[in-house]
C-alpha positions as CSV (number, residue, x, y, z in Angstrom):
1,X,0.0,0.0,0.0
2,X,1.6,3.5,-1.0
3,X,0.9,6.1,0.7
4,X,-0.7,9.4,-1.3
5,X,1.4,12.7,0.0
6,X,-0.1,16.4,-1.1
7,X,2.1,18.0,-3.6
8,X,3.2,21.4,-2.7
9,X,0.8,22.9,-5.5
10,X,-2.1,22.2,-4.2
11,X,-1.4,22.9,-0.6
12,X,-0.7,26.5,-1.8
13,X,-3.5,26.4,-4.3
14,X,-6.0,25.4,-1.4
15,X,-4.3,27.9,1.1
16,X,-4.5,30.7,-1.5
17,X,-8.6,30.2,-2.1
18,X,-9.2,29.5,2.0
19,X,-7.4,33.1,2.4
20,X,-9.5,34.7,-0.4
21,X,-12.8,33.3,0.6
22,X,-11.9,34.4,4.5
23,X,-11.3,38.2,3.0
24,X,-14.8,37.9,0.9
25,X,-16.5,36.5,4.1
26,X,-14.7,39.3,6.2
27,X,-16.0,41.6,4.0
28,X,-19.0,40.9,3.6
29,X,-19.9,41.1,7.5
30,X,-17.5,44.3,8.5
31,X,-18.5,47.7,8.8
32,X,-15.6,49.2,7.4
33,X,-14.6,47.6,4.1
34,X,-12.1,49.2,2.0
35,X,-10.7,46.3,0.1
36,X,-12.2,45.4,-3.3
37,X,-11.5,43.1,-6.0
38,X,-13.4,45.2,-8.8
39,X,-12.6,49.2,-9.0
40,X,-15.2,51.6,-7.8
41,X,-17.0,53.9,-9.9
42,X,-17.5,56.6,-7.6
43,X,-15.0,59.6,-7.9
44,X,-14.6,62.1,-5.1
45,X,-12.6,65.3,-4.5
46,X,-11.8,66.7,-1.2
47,X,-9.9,68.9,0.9
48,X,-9.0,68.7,4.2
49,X,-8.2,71.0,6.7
50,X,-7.0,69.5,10.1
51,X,-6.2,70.9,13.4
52,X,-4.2,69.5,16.6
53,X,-4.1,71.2,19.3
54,X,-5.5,74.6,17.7
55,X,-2.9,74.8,15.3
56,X,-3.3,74.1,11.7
57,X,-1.6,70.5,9.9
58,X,0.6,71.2,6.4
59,X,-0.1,69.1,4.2
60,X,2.7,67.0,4.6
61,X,1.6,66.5,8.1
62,X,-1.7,65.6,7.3
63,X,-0.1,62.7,4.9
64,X,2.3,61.8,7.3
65,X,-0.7,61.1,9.8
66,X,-3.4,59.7,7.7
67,X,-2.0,58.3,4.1
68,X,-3.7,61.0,2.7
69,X,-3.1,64.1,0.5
70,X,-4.6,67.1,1.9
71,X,-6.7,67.1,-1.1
72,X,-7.2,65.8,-4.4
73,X,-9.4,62.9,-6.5
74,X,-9.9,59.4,-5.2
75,X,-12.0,56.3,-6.4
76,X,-13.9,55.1,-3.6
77,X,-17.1,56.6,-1.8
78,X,-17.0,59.7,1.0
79,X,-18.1,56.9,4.0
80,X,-15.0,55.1,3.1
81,X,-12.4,58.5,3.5
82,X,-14.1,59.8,6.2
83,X,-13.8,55.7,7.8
84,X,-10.3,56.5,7.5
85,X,-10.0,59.7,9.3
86,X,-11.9,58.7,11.8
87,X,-10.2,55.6,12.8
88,X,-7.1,56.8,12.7
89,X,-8.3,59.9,14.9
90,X,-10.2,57.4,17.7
91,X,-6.9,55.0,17.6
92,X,-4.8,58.0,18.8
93,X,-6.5,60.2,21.7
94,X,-3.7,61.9,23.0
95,X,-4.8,65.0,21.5
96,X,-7.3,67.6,20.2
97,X,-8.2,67.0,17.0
98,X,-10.3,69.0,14.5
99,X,-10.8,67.6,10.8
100,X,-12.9,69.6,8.3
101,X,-13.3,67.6,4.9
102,X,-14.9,69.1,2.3
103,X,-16.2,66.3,-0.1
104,X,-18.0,66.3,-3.8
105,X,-19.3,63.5,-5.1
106,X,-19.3,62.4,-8.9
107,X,-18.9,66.2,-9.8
108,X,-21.9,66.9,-7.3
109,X,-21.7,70.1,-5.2
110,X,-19.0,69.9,-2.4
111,X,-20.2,69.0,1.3
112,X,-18.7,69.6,4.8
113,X,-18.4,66.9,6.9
114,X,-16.5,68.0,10.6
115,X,-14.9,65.3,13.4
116,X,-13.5,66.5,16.7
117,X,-12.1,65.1,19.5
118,X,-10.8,66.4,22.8
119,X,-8.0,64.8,25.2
């Protein structure tokens, strides 16, 4: 009697669909989802304008702290930037934050959306 051993291909194969169908299923039930296999047809452009501690961010500040450009064009809807700003703001409380971003959507007229949060 031999004995049948896995070959190395399809013990990655089967590792490589578990992982994506774990990401789909992960997905599916989380609140914030920013990963997608297809890209997204909404278009937004924003500014933002953020404040710690009363004084004003530069831009590269504001990049350095959220992976974001203080303003510009991205493919994805508003809830998902504003998802970001506000994680990253409730992850780190150990100041006063003030974000103002100013959002259009799919050349729509531009909106203010504000987050603050105090030490």
């Amino acid at each position: 009697m031999t004995r049948k051993t896995w070959p190395l291909g399809e013990i990655l194969a089967a590792l490589l669909v578990s992982a994506q169908l774990a990401g789909i299923v992960e997905g599916r039930f989380s609140r914030e989802s920013f990963w997608s296999w297809a890209p997204h047809d909404t278009i937004i452009q924003y500014r933002l304008r953020v404040e710690k501690d009363g004084r004003q961010l530069t831009p590269r500040e504001i990049f350095e702290r959220y992976g974001l450009r203080s303003g510009g064009r991205r493919y994805e809807p508003a809830e998902d930037l504003i998802a970001v700003l506000r994680i990253r703001d409730e992850r780190e409380r150990s100041s006063d934050m003030r974000v103002t971003a100013t959002i259009s959507t799919d050349g729509g007229p531009f909106r203010t959306w504000r987050w603050e949060t105090e030490d």
